[in-house]
Backbone bond lengths (Angstrom), bond angles and torsions (degrees), N, CA, C in turn:
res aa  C-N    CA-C-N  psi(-1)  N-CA   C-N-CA  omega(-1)  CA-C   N-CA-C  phi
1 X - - - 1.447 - - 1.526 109.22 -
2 X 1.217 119.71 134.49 1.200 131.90 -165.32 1.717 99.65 -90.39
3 X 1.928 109.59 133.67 1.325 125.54 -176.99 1.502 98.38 -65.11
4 X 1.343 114.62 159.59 1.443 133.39 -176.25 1.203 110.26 -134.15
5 X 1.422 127.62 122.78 1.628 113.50 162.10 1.610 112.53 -123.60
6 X 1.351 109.85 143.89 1.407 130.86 -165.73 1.624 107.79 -98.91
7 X 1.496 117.09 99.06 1.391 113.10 -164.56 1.882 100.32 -119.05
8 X 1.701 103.86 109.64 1.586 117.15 -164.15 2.005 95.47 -94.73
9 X 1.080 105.47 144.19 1.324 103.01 -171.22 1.372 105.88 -148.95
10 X 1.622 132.99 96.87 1.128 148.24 -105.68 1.481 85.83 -146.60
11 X 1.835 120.89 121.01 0.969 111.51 160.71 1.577 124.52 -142.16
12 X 1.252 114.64 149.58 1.547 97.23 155.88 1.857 121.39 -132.13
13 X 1.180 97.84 -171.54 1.745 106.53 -162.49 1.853 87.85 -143.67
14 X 1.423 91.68 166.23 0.969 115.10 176.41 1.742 118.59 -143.07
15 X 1.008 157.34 -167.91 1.375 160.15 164.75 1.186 106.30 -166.32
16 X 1.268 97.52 125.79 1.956 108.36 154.93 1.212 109.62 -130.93
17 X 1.517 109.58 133.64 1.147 109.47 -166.35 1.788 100.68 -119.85
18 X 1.067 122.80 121.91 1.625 132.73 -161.73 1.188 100.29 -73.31
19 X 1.732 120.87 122.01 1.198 106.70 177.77 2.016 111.91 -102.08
20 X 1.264 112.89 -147.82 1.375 91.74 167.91 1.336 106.52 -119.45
21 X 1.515 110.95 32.82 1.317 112.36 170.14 1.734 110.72 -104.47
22 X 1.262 121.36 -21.90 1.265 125.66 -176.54 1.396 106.21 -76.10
23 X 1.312 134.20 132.89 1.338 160.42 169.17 1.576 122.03 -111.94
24 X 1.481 113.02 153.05 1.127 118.83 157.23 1.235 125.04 -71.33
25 X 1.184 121.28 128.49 1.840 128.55 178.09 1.590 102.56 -129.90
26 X 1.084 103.82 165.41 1.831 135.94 145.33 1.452 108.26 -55.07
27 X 1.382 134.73 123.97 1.302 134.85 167.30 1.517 89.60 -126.30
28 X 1.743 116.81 119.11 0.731 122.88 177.81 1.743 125.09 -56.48
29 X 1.479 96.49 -41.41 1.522 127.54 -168.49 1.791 99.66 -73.83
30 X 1.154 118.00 -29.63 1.817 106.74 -173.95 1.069 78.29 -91.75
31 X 1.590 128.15 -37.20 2.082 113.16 -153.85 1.334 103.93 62.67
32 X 1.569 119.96 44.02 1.232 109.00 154.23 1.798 90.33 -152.02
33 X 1.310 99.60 174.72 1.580 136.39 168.04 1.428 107.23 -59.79
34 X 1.356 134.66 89.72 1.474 133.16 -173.40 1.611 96.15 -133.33
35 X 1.625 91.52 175.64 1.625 102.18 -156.37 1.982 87.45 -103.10
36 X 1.104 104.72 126.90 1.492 108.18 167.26 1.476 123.99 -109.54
37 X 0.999 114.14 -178.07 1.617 124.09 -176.77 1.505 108.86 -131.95
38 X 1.296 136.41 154.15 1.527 140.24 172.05 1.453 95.99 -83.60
39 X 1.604 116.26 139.07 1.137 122.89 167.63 1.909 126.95 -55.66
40 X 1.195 93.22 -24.94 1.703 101.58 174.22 2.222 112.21 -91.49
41 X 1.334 88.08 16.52 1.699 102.33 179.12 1.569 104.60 -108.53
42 X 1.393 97.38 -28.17 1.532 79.56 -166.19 1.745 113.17 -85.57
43 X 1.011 104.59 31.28 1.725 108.27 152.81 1.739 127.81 -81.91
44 X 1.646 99.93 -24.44 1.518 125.34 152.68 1.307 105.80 -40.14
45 X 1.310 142.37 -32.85 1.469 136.09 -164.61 1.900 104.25 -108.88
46 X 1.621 91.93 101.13 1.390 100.56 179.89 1.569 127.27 -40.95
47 X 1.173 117.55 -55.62 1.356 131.39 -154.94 1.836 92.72 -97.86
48 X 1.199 124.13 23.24 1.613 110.01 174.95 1.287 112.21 -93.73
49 X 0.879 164.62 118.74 1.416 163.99 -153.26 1.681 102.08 -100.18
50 X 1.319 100.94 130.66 1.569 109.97 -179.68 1.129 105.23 -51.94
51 X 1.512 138.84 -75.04 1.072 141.22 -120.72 1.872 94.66 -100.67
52 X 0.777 114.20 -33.91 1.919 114.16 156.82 1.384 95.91 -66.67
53 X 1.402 146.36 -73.64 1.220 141.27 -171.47 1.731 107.25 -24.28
54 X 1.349 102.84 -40.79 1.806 105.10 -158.54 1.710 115.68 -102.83
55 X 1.744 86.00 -6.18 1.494 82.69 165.01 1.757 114.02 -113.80
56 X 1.453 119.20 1.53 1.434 124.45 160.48 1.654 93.22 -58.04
57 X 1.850 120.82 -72.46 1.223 112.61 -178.41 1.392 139.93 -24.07
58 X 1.393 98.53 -43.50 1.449 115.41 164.18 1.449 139.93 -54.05
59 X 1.590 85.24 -46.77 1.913 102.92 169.31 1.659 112.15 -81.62
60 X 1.300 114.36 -159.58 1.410 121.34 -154.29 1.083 74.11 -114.58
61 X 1.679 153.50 5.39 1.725 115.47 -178.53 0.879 112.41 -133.70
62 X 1.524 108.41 60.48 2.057 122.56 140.69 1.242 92.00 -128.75
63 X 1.351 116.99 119.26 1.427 126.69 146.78 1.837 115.63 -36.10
64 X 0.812 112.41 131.77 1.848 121.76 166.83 0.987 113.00 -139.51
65 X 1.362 123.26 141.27 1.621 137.93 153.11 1.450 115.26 -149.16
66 X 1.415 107.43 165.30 1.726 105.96 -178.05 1.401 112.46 -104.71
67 X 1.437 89.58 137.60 1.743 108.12 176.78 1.602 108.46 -61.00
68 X 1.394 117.23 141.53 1.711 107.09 145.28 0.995 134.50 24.08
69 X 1.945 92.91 -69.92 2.145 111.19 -151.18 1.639 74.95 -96.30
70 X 0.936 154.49 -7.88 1.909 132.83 175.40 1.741 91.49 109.45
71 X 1.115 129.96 -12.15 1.696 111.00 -167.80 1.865 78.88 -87.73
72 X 1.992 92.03 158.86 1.241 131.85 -176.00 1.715 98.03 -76.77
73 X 0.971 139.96 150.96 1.671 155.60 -179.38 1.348 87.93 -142.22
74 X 1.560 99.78 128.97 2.142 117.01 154.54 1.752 95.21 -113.23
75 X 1.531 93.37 128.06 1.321 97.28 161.09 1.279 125.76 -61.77
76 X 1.940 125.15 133.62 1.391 122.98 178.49 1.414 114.32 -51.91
77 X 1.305 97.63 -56.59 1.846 120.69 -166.24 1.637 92.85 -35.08
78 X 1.349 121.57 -62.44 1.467 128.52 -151.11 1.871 82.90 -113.20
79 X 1.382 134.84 74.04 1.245 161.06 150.86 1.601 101.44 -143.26
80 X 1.106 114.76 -48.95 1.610 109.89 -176.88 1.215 109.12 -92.93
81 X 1.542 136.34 -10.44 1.661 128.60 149.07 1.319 111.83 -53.38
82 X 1.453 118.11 -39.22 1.302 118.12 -179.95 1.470 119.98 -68.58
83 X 1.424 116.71 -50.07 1.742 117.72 -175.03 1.247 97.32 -69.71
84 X 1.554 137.73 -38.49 1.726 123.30 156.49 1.315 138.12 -51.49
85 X 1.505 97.74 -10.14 1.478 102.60 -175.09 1.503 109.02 -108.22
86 X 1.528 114.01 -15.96 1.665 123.32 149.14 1.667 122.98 -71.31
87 X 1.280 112.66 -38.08 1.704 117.19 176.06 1.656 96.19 -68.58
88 X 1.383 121.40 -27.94 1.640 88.55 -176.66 1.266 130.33 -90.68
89 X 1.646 97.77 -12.24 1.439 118.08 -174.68 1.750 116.00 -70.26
């Protein structure tokens, strides 16, 4: 009987798609120059689910700070630590 091997090849993707609302800011928390989003934008992101959306807000892992004009900014960098840190769980 002839050996068989079973080769599983497991992937995922992601997309961000830049809008012209996302800017460069100060994120205090990386201490670097990262690309943010306005908190009233991120409804722009199809696949985020409100109710995870509002309890990341809640916890410590979305970076936030305020722009200039008074609107809220979540850092991307530490938005996509987070949806990686739900896909692995």
């Amino acid at each position: 009987m002839a050996k068989q091997t079973r080769v599983i090849i497991e992937t995922h993707s992601l997309l961000i798609v830049q809008s012209r609302h996302s800017r460069r800011g100060w994120c205090r928390l990386c201490g670097a120059e990262e690309e943010m989003i306005a908190l009233e934008n991120l409804d722009a992101i199809p696949n985020l689910e409100r109710p995870a959306l509002e309890a990341w807000l809640n916890s410590a892992d979305l970076h936030r700070s305020l722009a200039d004009d008074g609107s809220n900014l979540i850092c991307l960098n530490s938005l996509l630590a987070r949806v990686q840190k739900t896909k692995s769980a």
